[in-house]
C-alpha positions in Angstrom: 4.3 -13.8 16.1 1.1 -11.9 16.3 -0.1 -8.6 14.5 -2.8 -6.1 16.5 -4.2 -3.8 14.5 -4.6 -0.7 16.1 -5.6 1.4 13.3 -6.0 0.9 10.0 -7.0 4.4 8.4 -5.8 6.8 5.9 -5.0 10.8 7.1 -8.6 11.4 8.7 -9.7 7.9 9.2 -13.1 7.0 8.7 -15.8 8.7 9.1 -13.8 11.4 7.7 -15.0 14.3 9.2 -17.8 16.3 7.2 -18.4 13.4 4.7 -21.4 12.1 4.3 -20.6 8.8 1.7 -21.8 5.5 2.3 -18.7 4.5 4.3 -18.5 7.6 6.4 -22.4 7.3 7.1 -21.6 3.1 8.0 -19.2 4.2 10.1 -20.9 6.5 12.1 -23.3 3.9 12.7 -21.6 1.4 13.6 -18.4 1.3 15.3 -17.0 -1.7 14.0 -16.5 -0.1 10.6 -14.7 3.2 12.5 -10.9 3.2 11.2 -8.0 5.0 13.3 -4.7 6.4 11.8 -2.7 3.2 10.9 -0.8 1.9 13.5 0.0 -1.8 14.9 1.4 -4.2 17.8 3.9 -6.5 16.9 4.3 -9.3 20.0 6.5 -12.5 19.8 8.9 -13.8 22.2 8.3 -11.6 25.1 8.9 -8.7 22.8 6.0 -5.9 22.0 7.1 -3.4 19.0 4.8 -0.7 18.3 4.4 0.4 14.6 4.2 4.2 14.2 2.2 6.4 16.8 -0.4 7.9 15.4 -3.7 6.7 17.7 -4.0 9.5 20.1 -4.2 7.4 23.1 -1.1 5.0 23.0 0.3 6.2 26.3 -3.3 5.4 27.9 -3.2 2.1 26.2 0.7 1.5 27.3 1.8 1.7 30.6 5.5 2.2 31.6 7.2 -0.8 30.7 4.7 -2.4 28.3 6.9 -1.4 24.9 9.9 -2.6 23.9 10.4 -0.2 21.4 8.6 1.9 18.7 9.1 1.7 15.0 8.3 4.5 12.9 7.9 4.1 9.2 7.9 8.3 8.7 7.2 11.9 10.4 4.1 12.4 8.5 1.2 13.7 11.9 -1.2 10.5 11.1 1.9 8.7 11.9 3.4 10.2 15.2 0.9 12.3 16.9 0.6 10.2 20.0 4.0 10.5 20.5 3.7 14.2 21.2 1.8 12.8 24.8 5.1 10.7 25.5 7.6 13.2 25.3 5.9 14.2 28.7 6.8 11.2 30.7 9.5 10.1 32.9 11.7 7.1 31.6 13.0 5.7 28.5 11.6 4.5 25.5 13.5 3.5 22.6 12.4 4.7 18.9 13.7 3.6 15.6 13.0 5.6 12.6 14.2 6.6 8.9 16.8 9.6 8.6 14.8 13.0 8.5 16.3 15.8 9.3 12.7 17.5 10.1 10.9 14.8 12.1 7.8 16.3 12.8 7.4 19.9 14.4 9.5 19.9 17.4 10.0 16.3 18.9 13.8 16.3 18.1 13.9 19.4 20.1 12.2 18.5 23.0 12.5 14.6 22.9 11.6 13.7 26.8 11.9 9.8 27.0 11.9 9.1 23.6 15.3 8.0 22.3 15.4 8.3 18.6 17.9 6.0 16.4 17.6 6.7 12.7 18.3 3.6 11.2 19.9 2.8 7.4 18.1 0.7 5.2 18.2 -2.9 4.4 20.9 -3.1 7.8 18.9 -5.2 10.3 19.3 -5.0 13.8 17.7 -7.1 17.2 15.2 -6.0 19.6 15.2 -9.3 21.8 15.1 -12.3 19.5 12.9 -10.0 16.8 15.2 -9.9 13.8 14.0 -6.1 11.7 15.1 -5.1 8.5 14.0 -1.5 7.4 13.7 -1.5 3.8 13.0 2.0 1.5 9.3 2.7 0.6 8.5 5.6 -2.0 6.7 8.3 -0.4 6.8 12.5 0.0 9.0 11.9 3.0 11.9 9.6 3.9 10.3 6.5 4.7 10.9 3.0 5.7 8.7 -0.3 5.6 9.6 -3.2 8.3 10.5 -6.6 7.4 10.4 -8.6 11.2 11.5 -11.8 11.6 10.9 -14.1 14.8 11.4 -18.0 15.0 11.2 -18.6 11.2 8.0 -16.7 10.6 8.0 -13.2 8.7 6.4 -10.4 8.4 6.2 -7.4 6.2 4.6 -4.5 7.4 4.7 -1.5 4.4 2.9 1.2 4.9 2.8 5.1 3.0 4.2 4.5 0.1 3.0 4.6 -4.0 5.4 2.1 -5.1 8.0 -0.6 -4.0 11.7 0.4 -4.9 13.3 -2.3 -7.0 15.7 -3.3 -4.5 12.8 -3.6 -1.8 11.3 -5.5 -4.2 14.1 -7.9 -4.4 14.6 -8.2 -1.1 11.3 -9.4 -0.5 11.2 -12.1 -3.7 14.2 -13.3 -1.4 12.6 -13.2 1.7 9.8 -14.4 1.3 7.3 -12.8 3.9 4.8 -15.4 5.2 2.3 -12.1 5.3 2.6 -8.5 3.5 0.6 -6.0 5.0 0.5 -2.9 2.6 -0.8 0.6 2.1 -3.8 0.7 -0.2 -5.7 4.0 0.3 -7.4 4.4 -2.7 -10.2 2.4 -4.9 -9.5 2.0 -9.1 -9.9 5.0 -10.9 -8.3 7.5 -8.9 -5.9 9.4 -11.3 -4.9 12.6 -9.5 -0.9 12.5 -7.7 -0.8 10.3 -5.2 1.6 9.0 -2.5 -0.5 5.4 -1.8 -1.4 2.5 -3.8 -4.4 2.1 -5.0 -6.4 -1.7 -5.0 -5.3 -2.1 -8.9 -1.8 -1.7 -7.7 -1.8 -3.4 -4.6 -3.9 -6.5 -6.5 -0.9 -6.5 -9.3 1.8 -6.9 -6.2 0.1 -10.0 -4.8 0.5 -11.5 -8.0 4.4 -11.0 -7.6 4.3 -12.2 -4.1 2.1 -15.5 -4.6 3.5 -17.8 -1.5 2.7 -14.2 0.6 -0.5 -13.5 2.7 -1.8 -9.7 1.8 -3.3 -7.5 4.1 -4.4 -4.0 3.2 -4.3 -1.3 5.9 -4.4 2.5 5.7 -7.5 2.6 4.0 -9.1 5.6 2.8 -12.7 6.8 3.0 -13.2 6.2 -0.7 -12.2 2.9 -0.7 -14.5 1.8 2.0 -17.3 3.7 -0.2 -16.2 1.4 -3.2 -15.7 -2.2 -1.3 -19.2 -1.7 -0.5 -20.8 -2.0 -4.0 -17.9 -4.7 -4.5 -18.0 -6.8 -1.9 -16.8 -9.8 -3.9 -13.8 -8.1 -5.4 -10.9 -9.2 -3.1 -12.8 -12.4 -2.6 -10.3 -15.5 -1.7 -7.5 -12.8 -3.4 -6.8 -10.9 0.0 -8.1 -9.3 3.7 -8.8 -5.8 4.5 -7.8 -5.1 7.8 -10.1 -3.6 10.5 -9.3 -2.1 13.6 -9.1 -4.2 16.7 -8.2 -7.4 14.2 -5.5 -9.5 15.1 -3.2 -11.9 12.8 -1.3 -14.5 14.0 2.1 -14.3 11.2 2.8 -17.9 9.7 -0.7 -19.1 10.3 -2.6 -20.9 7.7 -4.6 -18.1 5.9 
């Protein structure tokens, strides 16, 4: 099973726009270090799963046909924006998501392809030979994490969310994902309310999770800022993701 990173930001990526910190000012430099609003591929067994919508120019990237199905962890914009260019087409595209009886602005209303199935959490269902569990993440909307399952290898992909609900938790000290890819937006010290972990957190759940790979993804601006006058802080503990990175699930890390 492989894992494309297609972004790997927080809400307003990196650079954010009018900042001028070291990350922002890296990242207008240099386009490596650029960060689009989390998203991923998921490919294994002739299946392709796309992981929330919120790069602008999925339907450029996908042509009819190149999807199996989309996954969306919530209705937050950062998350389904590109979907808003879909809803335009002609065909059929499947898309799995938690119960939310908003969505986002009017794409219930005025769904065009897109075939929406709210799903119920920890009740797994097939797309091909993918085995998908959604599991509850805590966050200011409904919102699910994916635990995805192909030929014995697993991955976790949990993104938006502040903490791990103890029965998500348990489900995954029973699972045992080969790799965890998890929200961590902010760097330590960051007291104000929050909806995302922060690297103090997210360092704390690896140690519960010691058999598991972690990945960090939606990354914010000011975590970026911080890893830069850190750079041997996650050393041999975990990756950061970047965009445009793949991961093949199950490999040896």
């Amino acid at each position: 099973m492989r894992l494309s990173f297609l972004g790997t930001g927080a809400a307003g990526g990196v650079p954010l726009w009018g900042c001028d910190c070291p990350a922002c000012q890296r990242a207008h430099a240099d386009p490596h270090f650029v960060r689009r609003p989390n998203c991923a591929l998921v490919e294994a067994g002739g299946v392709r799963l796309l992981l929330d919508a919120g790069v602008m120019d999925v339907t450029e990237r996908f042509a009819p046909g190149a999807l199996s199905a989309i996954l969306l962890t919530h209705f937050h914009a950062a998350h389904v924006q590109g979907l808003f260019h879909w809803r335009w087409g002609i065909g059929a595209l499947d898309v799995y998501a938690p119960h939310d009886s908003e969505g986002c602005a009017d794409l219930y209303k005025h769904p065009g392809p897109l075939r929406f199935t709210h799903l119920t959490k920890f009740e797994p269902f097939e797309i091909g030979n993918i085995r998908i569990t959604p599991v509850p993440l805590v966050h200011s909307k409904p919102t699910l994490g994916y635990c995805i399952e192909h030929d014995g290898t697993r991955l976790a992909y949990l993104t938006d969310s502040r903490e791990l609900p103890p029965k998500t938790a348990e489900f995954l000290q029973s699972w045992q994902p080969h790799t965890i890819c998890l929200d961590c937006t902010y760097p330590p010290g960051v007291t104000s309310a929050r909806n995302h972990f922060d690297l103090p957190e997210a360092l704390a759940l690896s140690e519960a999770y010691p058999a598991s790979q972690l990945v960090l993804m939606h990354i914010g601006h000011q975590l970026d800022a911080w890893l830069i006058d850190h750079p041997d802080a996650l050393a041999g503990r975990v990756a950061v993701a970047r965009d445009g990175a793949m991961l093949d699930i199950g490999a040896q890390c």
